[in-house]
C-alpha positions in Angstrom: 4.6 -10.9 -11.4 0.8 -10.4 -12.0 0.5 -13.1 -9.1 2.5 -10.8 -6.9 0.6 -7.8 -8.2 -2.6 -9.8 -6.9 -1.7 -10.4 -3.4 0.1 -6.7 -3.3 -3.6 -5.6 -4.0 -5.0 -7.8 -1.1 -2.6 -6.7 1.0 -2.5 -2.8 0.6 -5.6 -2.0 -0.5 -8.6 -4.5 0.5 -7.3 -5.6 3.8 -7.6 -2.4 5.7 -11.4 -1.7 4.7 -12.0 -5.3 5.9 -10.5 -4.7 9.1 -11.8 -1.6 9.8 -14.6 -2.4 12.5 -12.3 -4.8 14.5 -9.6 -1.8 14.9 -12.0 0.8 15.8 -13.7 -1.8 18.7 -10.1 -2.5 19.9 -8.4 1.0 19.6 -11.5 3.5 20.3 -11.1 5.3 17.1 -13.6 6.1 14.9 -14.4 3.8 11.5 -14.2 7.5 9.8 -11.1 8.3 11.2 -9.4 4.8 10.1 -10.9 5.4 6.5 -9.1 8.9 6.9 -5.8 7.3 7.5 -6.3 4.7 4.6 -7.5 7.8 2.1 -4.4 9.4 3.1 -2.3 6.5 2.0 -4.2 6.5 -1.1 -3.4 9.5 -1.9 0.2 9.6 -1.3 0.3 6.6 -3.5 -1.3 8.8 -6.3 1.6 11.5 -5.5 4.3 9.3 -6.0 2.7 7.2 -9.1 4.1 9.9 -11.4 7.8 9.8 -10.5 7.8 6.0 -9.6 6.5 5.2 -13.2 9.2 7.2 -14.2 11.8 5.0 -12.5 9.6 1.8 -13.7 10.4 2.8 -17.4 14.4 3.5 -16.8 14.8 0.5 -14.7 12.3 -1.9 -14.7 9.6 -3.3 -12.3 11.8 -5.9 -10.7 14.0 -4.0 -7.9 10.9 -1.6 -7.8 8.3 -3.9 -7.1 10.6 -6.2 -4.5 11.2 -3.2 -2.6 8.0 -2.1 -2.6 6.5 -5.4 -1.5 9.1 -5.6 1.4 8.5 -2.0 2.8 4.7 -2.7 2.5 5.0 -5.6 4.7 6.9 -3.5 7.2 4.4 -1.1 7.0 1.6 -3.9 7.4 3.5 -4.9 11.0 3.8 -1.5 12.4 0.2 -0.6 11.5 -0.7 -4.2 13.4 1.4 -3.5 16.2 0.5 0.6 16.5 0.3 2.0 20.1 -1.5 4.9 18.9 -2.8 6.9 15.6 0.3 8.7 15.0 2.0 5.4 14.2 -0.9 3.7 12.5 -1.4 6.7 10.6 2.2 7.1 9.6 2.3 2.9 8.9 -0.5 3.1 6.4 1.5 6.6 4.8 4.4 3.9 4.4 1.7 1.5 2.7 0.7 4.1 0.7 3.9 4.4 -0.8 4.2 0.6 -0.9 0.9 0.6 -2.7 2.6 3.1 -5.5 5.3 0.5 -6.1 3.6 -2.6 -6.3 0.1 -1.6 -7.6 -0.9 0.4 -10.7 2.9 0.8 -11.9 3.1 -3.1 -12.1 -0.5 -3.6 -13.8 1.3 -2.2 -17.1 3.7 -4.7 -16.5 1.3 -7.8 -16.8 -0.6 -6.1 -19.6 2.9 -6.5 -21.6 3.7 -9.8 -20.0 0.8 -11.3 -21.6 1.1 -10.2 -24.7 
């Protein structure tokens, strides 16, 4: 699980700052406006923290973090394949909520694990 964790963090949250001059010299848009849409993602991913923890303790991180993983790839594809900013902006929203079930929720996880 921690592996996953790892890669979930690679994925979600360090690719898009990485990527963010190549987007804005193929789609026109500004490198502040890309930031913008990844802050917003962040920040849905702090909204739903609170109640996803919540389902984390009830039922565990397995189901959680698999479907998490699964819609952040899909959100990862529709970002890469966006023909404008409405749908990149509302692919990295979907990452953001991706982000809230694979990220911090699961970090408590490997702290326990390796215990």
């Amino acid at each position: 699980m921690c592996i996953a964790v790892t890669i979930n963090w690679g994925i979600l949250y360090y690719a898009l700052p990485t990527a963010v001059t190549p987007i804005a010299a193929d789609t026109g848009w500004s490198p502040a406006l890309i930031t913008g849409v990844f802050s917003a993602g962040l920040l849905l991913s702090a909204f739903l923290g609170v109640p996803l923890g919540r389902l984390l303790d009830v039922r565990g991180p397995r189901a959680l973090m698999t479907g998490g993983a699964l819609v952040g790839v899909g959100a990862l594809l529709l970002a890469a394949w966006s023909p404008n900013l409405l749908v990149f902006t509302l692919a990295w929203l979907l990452a953001g909520a991706a982000q809230a079930a694979t990220l911090y929720s699961n970090s408590r996880c490997c702290s326990r694990a390796s215990r």
